[in-house]
C-alpha positions in Angstrom: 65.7 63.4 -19.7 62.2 62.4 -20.0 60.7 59.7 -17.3 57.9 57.9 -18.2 56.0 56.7 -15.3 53.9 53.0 -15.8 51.2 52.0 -13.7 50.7 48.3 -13.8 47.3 47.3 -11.8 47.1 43.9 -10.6 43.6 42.3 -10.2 42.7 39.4 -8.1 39.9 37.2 -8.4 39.2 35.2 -5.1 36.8 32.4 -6.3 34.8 30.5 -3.6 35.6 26.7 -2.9 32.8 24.8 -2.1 33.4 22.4 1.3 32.4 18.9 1.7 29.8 18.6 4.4 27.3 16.0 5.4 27.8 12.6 5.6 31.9 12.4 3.7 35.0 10.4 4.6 38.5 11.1 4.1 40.9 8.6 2.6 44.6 8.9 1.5 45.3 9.0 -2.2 48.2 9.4 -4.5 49.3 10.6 -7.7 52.4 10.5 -9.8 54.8 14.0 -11.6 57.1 13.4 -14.2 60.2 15.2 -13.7 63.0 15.6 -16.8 66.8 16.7 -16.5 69.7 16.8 -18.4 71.8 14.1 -17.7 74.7 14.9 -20.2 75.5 18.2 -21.2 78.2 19.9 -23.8 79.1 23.1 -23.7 75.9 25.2 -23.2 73.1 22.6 -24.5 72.2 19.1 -23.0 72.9 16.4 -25.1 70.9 13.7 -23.6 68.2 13.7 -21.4 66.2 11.6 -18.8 63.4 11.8 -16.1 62.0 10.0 -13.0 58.6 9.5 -11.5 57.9 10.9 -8.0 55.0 10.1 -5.6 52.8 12.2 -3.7 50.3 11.6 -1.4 47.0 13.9 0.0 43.9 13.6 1.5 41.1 13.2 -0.5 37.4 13.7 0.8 34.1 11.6 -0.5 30.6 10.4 0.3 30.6 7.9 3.1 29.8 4.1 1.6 25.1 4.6 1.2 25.9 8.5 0.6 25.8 10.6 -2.3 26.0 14.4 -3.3 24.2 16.2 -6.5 27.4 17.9 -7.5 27.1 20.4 -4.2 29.8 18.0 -2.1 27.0 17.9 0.4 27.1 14.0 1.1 22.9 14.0 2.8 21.4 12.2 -0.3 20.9 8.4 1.4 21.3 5.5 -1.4 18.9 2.8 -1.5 19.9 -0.4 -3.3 17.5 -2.3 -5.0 15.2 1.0 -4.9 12.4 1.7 -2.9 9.4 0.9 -4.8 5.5 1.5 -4.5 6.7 5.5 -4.3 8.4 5.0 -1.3 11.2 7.0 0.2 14.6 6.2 1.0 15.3 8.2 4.0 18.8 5.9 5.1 21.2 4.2 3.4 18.9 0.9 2.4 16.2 2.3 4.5 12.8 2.9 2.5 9.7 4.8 3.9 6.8 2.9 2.7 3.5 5.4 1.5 0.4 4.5 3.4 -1.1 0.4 2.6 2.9 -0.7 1.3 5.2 -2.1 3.7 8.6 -4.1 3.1 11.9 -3.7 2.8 11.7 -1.7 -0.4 8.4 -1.0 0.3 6.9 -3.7 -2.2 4.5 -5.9 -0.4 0.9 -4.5 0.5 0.1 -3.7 4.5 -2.2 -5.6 6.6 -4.7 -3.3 8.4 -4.5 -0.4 5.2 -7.0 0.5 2.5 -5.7 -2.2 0.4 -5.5 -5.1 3.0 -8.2 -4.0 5.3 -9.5 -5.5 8.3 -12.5 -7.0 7.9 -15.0 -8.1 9.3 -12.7 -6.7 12.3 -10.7 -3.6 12.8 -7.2 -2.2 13.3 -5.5 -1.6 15.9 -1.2 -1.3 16.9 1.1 -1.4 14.4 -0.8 -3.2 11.5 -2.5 -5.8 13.5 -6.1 -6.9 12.6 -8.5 -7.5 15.5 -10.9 -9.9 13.7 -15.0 -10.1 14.5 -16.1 -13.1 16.2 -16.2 -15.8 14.3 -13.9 -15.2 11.7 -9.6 -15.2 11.7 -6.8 -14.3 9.5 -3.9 -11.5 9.3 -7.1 -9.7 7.4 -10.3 -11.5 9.2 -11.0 -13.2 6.2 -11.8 -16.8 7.1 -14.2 -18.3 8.6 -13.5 -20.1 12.1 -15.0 -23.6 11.9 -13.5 -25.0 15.2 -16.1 -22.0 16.7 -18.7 -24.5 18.4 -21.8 -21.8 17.7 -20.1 -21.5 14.2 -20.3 -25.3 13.2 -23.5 -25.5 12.1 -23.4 -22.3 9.6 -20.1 -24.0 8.1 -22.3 -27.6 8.0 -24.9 -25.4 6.1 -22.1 -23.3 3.9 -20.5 -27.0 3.0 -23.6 -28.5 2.0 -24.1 -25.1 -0.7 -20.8 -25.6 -1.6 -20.7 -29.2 -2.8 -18.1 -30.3 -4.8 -15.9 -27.7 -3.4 -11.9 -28.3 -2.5 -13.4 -28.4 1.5 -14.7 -31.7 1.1 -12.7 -34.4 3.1 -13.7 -37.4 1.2 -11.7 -39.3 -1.8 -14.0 -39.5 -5.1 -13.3 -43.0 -6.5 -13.7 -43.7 -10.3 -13.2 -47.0 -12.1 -13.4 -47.5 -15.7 -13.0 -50.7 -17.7 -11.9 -48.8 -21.0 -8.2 -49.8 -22.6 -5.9 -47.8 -22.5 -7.9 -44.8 -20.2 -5.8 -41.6 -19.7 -8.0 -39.0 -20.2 -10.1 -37.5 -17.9 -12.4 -34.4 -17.4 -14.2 -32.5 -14.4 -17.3 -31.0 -14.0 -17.9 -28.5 -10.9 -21.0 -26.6 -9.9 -20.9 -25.0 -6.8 -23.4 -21.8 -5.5 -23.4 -20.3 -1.9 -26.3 -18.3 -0.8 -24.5 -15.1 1.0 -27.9 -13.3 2.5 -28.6 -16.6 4.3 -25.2 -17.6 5.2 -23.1 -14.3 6.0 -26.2 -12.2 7.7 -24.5 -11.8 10.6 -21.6 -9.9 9.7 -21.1 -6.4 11.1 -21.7 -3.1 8.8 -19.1 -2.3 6.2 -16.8 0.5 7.3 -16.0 3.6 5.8 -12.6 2.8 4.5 -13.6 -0.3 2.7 -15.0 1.0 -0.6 -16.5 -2.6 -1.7 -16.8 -6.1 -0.4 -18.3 -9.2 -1.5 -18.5 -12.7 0.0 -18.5 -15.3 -2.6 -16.3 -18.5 -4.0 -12.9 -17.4 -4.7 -11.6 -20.6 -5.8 -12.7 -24.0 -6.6 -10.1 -26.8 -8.3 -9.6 -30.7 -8.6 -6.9 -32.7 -7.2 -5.7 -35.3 -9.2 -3.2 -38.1 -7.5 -2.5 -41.3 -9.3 -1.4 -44.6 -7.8 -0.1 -47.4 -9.4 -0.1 -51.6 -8.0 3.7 -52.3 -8.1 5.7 -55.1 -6.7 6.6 -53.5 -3.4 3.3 -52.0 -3.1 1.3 -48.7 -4.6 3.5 -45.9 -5.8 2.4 -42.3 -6.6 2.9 -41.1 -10.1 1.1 -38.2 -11.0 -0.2 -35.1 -8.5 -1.6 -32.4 -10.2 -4.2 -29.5 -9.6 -6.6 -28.7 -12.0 -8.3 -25.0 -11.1 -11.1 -22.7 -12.4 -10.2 -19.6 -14.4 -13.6 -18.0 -13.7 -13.5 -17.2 -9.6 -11.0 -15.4 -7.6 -10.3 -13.3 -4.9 -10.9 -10.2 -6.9 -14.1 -11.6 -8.4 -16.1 -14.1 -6.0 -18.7 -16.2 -7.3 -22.2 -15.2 -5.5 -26.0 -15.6 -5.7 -25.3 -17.7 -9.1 -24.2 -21.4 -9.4 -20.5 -21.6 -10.7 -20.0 -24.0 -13.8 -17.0 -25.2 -14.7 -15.0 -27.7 -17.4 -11.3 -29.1 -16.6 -9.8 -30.9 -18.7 -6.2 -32.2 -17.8 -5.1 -32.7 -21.5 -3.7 -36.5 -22.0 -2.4 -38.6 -18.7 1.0 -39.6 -19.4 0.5 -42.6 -17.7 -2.7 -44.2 -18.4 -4.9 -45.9 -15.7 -4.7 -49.6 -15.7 -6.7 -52.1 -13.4 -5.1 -51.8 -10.1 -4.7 -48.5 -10.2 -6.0 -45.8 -8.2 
């Protein structure tokens, strides 16, 4: 009698499960097994058969609502919803961290008191607070304080440069005895002298790369009144502005020319009107 002797070897792989960490909830869930059995059987075989459904329920980890993972379960990636713009950060859930002149919610809006709103003429100081040079006011120390008594007679002076500019107080009136008038143009030159007006502003600091005082905008205002039977009654307001200044590019040292024309009235100006 012989005996053969087997040697079975059994190898077992232990694998690493990765555990949720960070910021992850727990919730209960459920899932359904289908179980079959004989219901009828004859002899040695079943004849007919039939099943049933049966619930279980576990616990079931996930990233906490503003949370998400990369595919490492670790729930410390913060969600941001609309997302933080401008190269900004989102460091909590809905929580951006503007980069340096940005500020807002998401980080879309420019900052007062940075590179690209700076202070001036003024300077910084607090938490993005402009501390404006005398004479002038603003959140960025850009306009020119006219209540100022020792200020008065430079804006008198800057006004009288300006002419026909959208400062002016006073109501032009125009009548016409044409039929049927409903078309009407504007002509406005303005020029400021900055040397002579602005020499008293301080030096330009070193984080302002350039500056320049000028006319930034210039427009008409067109309201029409009409004679009714219960009195005058507004029927067009419209504004009429220059293309050629802006904030970006102020008109300076040159007289500024410009041509409106509002198109066609759709109501046309009749005697009693104004």
């Amino acid at each position: 009698m012989k005996l053969s002797l087997v040697l079975c070897c059994v190898f077992l792989f232990i694998g690493t499960v990765q555990p949720w960490s960070g910021n992850y909830c727990t919730r209960i869930a459920s899932s359904f097994r289908y179980y079959r059995h004989c219901r009828c059987w004859w002899w040695w075989s079943c004849t007919h058969w039939g099943g049933y459904r049966r619930t279980y329920y576990y616990t079931q980890n996930y990233c906490c609502p503003g949370w998400r993972h990369n595919g490492d379960l670790n729930c410390n990636i913060p969600i941001c919803s609309p997302q933080c713009r401008n190269s900004g950060t989102c460091v909590r859930p809905n929580e951006c961290k503007c980069t340096a002149g940005h500020s807002g919610d998401i980080c879309d809006g420019i900052a007062t008191c940075s590179h690209l709103s700076p202070c001036y003429p003024g300077r910084c100081y607090g938490n993005n607070q402009c501390m404006c040079s005398e004479g002038f006011e603003g959140s960025t120390c850009k306009t020119l304080k006219a209540e100022r008594e020792d200020f008065k007679p430079l804006i008198e002076k800057a006004m009288r440069q300006l002419q026909n500019s959208t400062n002016r107080s006073d109501v032009d009136l125009i009548w016409t005895n044409s039929d049927e008038f409903n078309v009407m143009n504007f002509d406005i030159d303005a020029s400021i002298d900055v040397k002579y007006n602005f020499d008293h502003i301080p030096p330009i600091p070193r984080y302002i790369r350039n500056m320049k005082f000028g006319i930034v905008d210039a427009n008409v205002l067109v309201i029409h009144y009409k004679l009714g039977q219960s009195g005058e009654y507004e029927v067009n307001n419209e504004r009429f502005t220059c293309p050629q200044p802006s904030s970006n590019n102020p008109i300076a040292d040159k007289v500024l020319e410009c041509r409106l024309d509002n198109g066609t009235n759709v109501f046309q100006v009749d005697s009693g009107d104004r």
